[in-house]
Z-matrix of the N, CA and C atoms (Angstrom, degrees):
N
C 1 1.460
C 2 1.526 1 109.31
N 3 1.327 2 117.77 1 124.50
C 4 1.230 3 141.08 2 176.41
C 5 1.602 4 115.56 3 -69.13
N 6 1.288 5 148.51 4 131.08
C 7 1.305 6 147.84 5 153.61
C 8 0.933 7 137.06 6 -118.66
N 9 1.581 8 127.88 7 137.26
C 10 1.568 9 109.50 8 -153.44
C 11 1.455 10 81.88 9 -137.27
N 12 2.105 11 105.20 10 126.02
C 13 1.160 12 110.29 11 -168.45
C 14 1.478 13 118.96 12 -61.57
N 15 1.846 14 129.35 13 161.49
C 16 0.654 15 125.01 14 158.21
C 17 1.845 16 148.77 15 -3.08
N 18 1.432 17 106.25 16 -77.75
C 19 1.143 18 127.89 17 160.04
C 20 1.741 19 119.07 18 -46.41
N 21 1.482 20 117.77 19 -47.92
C 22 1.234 21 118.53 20 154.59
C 23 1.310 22 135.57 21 -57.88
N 24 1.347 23 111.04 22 -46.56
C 25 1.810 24 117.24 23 177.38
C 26 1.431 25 103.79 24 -61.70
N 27 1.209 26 127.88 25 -17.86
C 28 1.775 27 140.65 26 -179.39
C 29 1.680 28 101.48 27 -65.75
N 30 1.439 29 107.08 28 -40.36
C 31 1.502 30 111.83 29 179.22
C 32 1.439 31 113.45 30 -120.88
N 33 1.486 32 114.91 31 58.38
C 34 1.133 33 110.19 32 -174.67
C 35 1.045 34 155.53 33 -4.15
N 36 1.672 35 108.43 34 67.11
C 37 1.322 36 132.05 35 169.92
C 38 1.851 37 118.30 36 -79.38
N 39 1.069 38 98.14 37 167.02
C 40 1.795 39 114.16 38 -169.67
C 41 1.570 40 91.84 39 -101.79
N 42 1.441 41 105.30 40 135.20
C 43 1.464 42 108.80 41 170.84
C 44 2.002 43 116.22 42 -57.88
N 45 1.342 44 90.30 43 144.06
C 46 2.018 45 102.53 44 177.87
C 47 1.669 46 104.09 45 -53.27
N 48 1.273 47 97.59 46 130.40
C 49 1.626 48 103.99 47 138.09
C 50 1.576 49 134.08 48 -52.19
N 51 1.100 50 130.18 49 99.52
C 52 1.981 51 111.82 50 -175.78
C 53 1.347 52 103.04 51 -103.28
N 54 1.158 53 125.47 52 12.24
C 55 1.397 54 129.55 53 -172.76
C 56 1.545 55 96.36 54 -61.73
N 57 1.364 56 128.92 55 -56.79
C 58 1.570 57 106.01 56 -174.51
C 59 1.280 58 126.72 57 -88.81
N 60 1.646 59 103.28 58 15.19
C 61 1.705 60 102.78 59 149.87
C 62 1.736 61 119.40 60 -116.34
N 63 1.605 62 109.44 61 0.83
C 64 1.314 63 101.69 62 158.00
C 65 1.472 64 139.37 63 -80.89
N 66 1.792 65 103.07 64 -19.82
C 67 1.327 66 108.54 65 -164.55
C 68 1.696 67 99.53 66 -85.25
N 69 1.705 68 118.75 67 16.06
C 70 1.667 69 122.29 68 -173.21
C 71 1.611 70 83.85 69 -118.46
N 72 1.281 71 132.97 70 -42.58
C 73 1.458 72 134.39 71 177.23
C 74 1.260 73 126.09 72 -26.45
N 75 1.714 74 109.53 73 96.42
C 76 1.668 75 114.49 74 159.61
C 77 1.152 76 123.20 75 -83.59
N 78 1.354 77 125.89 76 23.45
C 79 1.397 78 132.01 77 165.52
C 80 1.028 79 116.95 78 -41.01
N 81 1.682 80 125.12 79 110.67
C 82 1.380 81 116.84 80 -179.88
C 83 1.953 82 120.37 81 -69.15
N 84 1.020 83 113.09 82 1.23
C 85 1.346 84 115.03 83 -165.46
C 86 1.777 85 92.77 84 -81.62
N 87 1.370 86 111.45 85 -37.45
C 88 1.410 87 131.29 86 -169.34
C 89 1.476 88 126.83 87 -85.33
N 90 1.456 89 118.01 88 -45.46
C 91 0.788 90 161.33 89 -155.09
C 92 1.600 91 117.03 90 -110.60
N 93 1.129 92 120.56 91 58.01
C 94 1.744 93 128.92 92 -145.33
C 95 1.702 94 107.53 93 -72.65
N 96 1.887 95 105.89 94 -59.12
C 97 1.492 96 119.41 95 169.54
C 98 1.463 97 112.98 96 -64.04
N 99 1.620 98 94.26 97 149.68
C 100 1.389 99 104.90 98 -171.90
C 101 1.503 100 106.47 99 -87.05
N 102 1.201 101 113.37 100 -14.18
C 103 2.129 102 112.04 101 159.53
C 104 1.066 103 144.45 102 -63.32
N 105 1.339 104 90.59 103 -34.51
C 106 1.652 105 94.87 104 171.89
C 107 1.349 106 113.45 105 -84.30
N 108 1.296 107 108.10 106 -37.23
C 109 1.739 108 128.56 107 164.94
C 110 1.869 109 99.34 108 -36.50
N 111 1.533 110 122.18 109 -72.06
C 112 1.330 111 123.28 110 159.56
C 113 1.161 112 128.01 111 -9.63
N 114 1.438 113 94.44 112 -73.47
C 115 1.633 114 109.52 113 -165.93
C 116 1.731 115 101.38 114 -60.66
N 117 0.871 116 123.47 115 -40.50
C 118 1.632 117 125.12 116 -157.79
C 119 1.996 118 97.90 117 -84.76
N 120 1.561 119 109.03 118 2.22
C 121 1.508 120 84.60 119 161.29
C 122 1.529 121 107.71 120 -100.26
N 123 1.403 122 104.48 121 170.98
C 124 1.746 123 120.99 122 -172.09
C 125 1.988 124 88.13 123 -120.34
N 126 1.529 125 80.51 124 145.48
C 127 2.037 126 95.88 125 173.30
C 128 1.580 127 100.90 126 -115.04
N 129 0.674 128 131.27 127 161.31
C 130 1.986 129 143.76 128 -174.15
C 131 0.989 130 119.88 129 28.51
N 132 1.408 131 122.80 130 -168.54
C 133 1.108 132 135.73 131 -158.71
C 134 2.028 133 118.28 132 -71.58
N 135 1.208 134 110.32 133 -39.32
C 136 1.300 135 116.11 134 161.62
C 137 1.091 136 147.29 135 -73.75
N 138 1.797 137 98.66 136 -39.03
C 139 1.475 138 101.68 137 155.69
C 140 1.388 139 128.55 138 -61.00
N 141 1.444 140 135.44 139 -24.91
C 142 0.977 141 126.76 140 -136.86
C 143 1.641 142 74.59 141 -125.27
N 144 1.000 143 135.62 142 -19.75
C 145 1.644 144 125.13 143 157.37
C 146 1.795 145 112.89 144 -78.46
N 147 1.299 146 127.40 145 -48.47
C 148 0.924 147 121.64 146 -178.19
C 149 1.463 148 111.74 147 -81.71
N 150 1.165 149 120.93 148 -52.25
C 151 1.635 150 113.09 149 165.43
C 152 1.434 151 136.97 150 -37.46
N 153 1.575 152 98.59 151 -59.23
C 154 0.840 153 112.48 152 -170.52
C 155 1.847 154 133.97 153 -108.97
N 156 1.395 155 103.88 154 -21.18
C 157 1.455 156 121.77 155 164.10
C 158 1.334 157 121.37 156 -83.39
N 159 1.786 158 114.03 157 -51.51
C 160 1.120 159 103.70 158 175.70
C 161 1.937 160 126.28 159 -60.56
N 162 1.284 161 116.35 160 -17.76
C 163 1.368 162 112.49 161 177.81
C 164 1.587 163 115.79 162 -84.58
N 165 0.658 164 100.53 163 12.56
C 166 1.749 165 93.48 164 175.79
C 167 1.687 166 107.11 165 -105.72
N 168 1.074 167 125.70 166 -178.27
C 169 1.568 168 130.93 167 173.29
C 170 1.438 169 108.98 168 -55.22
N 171 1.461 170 118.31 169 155.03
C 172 1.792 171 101.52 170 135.25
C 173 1.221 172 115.15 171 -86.16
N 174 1.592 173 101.69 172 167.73
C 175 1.049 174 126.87 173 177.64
C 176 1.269 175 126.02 174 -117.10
N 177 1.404 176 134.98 175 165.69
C 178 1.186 177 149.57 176 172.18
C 179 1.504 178 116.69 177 -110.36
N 180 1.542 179 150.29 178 110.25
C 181 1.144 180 149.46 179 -160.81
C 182 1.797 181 92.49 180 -130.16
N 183 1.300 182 103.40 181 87.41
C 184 1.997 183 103.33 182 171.37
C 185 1.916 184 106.32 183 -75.92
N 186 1.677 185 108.84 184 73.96
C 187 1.184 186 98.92 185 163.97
C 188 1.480 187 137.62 186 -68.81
N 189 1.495 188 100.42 187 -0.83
C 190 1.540 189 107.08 188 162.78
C 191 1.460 190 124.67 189 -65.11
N 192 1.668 191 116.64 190 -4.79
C 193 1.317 192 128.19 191 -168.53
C 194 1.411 193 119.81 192 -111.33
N 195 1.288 194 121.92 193 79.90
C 196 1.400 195 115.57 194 -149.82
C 197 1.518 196 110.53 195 -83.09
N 198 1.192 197 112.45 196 15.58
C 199 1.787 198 125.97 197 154.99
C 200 1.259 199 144.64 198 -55.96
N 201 1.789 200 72.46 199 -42.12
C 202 1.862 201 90.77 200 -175.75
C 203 1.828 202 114.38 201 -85.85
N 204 1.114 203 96.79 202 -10.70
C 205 1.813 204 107.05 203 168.27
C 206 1.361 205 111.72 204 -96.55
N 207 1.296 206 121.32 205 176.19
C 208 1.419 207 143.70 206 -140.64
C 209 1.784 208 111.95 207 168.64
N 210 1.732 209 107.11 208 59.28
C 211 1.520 210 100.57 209 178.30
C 212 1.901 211 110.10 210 -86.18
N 213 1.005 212 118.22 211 141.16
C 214 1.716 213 122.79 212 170.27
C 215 1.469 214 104.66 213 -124.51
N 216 1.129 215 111.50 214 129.60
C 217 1.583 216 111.79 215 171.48
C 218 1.442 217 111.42 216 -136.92
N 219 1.040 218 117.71 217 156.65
C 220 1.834 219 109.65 218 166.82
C 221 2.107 220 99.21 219 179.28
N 222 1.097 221 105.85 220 160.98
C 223 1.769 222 125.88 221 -164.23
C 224 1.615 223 83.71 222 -76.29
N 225 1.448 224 97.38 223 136.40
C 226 1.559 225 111.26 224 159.90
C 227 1.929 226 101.85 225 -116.54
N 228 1.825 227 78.33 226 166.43
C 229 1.840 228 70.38 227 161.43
C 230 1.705 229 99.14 228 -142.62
N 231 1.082 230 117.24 229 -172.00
C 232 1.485 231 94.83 230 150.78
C 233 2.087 232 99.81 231 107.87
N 234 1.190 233 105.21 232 -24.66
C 235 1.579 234 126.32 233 -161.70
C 236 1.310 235 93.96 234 -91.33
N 237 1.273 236 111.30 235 -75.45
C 238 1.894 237 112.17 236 170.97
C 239 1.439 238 123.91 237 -112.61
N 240 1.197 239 118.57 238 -166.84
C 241 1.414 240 114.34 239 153.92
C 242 1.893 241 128.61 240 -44.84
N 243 1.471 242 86.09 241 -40.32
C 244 1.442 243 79.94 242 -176.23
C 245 1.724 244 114.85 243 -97.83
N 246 1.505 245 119.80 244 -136.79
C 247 1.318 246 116.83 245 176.57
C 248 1.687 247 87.71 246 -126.14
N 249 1.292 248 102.41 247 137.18
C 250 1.667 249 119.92 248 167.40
C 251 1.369 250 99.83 249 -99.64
N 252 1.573 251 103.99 250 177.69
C 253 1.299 252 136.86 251 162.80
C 254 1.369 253 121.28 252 -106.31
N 255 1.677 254 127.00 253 115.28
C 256 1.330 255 98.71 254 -173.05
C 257 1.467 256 75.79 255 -98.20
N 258 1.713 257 103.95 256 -179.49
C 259 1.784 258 114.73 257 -179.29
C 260 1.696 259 83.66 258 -148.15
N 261 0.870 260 134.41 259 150.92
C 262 1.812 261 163.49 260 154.61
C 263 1.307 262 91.65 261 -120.99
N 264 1.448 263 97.65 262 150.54
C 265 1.874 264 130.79 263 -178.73
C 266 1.160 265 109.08 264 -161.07
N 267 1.323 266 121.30 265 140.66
C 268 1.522 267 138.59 266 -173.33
C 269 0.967 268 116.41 267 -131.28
N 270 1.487 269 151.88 268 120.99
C 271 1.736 270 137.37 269 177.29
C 272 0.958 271 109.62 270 175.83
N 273 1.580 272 96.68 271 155.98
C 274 1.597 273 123.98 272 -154.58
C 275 1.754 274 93.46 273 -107.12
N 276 1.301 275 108.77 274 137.29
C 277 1.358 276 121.62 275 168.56
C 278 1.368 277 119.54 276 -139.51
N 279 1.284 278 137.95 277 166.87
C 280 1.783 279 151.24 278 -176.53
C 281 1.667 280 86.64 279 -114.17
N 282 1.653 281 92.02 280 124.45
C 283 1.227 282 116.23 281 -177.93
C 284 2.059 283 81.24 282 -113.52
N 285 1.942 284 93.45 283 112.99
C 286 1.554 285 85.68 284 179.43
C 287 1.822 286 118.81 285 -88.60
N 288 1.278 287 112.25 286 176.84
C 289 1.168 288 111.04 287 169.23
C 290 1.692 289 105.92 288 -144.78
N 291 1.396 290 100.18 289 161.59
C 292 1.801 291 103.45 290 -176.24
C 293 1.742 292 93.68 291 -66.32
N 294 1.221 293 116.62 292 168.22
C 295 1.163 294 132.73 293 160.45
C 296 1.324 295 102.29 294 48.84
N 297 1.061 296 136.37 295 -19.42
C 298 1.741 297 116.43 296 -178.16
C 299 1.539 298 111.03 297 -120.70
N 300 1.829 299 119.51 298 -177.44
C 301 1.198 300 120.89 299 164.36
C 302 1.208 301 94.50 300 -75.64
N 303 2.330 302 101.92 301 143.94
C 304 1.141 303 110.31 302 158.37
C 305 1.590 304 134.32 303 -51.91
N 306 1.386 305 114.72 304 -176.40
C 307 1.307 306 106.34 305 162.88
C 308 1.887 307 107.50 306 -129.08
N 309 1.566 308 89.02 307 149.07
C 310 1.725 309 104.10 308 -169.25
C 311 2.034 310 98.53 309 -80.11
N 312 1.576 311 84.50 310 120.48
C 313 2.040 312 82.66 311 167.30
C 314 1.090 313 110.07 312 -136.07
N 315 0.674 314 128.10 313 -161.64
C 316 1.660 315 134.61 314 179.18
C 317 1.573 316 118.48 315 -157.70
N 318 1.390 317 114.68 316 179.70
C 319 1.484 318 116.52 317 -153.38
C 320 1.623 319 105.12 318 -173.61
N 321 1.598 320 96.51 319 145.50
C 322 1.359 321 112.88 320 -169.35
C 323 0.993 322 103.59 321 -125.63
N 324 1.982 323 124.89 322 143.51
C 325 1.591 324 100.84 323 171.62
C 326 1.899 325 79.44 324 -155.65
N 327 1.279 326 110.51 325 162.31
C 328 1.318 327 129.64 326 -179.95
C 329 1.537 328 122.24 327 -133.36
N 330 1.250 329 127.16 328 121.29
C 331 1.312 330 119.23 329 -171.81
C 332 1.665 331 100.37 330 -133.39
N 333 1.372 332 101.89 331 141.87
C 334 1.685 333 116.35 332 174.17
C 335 1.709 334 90.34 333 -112.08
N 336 1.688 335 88.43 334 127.43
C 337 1.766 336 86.00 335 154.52
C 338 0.967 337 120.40 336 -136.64
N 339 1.690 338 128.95 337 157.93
C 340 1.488 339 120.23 338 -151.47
C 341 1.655 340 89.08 339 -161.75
N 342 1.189 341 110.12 340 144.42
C 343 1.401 342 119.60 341 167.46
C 344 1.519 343 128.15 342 -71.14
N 345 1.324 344 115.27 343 125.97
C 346 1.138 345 107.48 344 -143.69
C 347 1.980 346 107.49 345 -80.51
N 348 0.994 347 107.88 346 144.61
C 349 1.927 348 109.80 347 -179.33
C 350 1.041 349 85.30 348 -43.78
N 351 1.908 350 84.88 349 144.04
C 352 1.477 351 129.61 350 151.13
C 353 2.067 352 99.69 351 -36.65
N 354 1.556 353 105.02 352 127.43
C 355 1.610 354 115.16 353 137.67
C 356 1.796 355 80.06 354 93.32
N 357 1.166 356 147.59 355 6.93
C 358 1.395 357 146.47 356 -136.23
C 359 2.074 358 81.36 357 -112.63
């Protein structure tokens, strides 16, 4: 089942294709075996551009628009020995296509950072 967000179904749009970002998807919710899970990571610098970047859409990122982001950060403790950083991100991007208007999606991503052990 297909869903076409809110804001879109308002202007009668057709639900997204995710097929060429699901069939790269290690989402464990989706993604049950641990092989295919495998297979879908990339190691260095080429693979993970040619494997894995070049197959998806381009994109459009208007960082001149400081609307379409949503950064939160603040010190945790409690995670390791030391104190991390968690970071949350929110943002809207144009997923382009040849010949037509893009389409507006958006994206979530979460990062912990932590200094890495002594001798590592």
């Amino acid at each position: 089942m297909q869903l076409v967000p809110p804001l879109r179904k308002n202007k009668g749009e057709l639900p997204d294709n995710w097929t060429v970002y699901t069939i790269q998807s290690r989402n464990m919710t989706r993604v049950k075996d641990l092989d295919p899970r495998t297979k879908r990571l990339h190691y260095g610098n080429k693979d993970i551009v040619r494997e894995g970047l070049m197959k998806i859409p381009a994109t459009k990122h208007d960082l001149s628009d400081a609307s379409k982001f949503c950064i939160d950060a603040w010190q945790t403790g409690g995670l390791l020995p030391a104190v991390c950083i968690y970071i949350s991100m929110h943002g809207a991007f144009e997923e382009l296509h040849h010949g037509r208007k893009g389409l507006l999606k958006s994206f979530d991503r979460t990062f912990i950072i932590a200094p890495a052990p002594p001798s590592s």
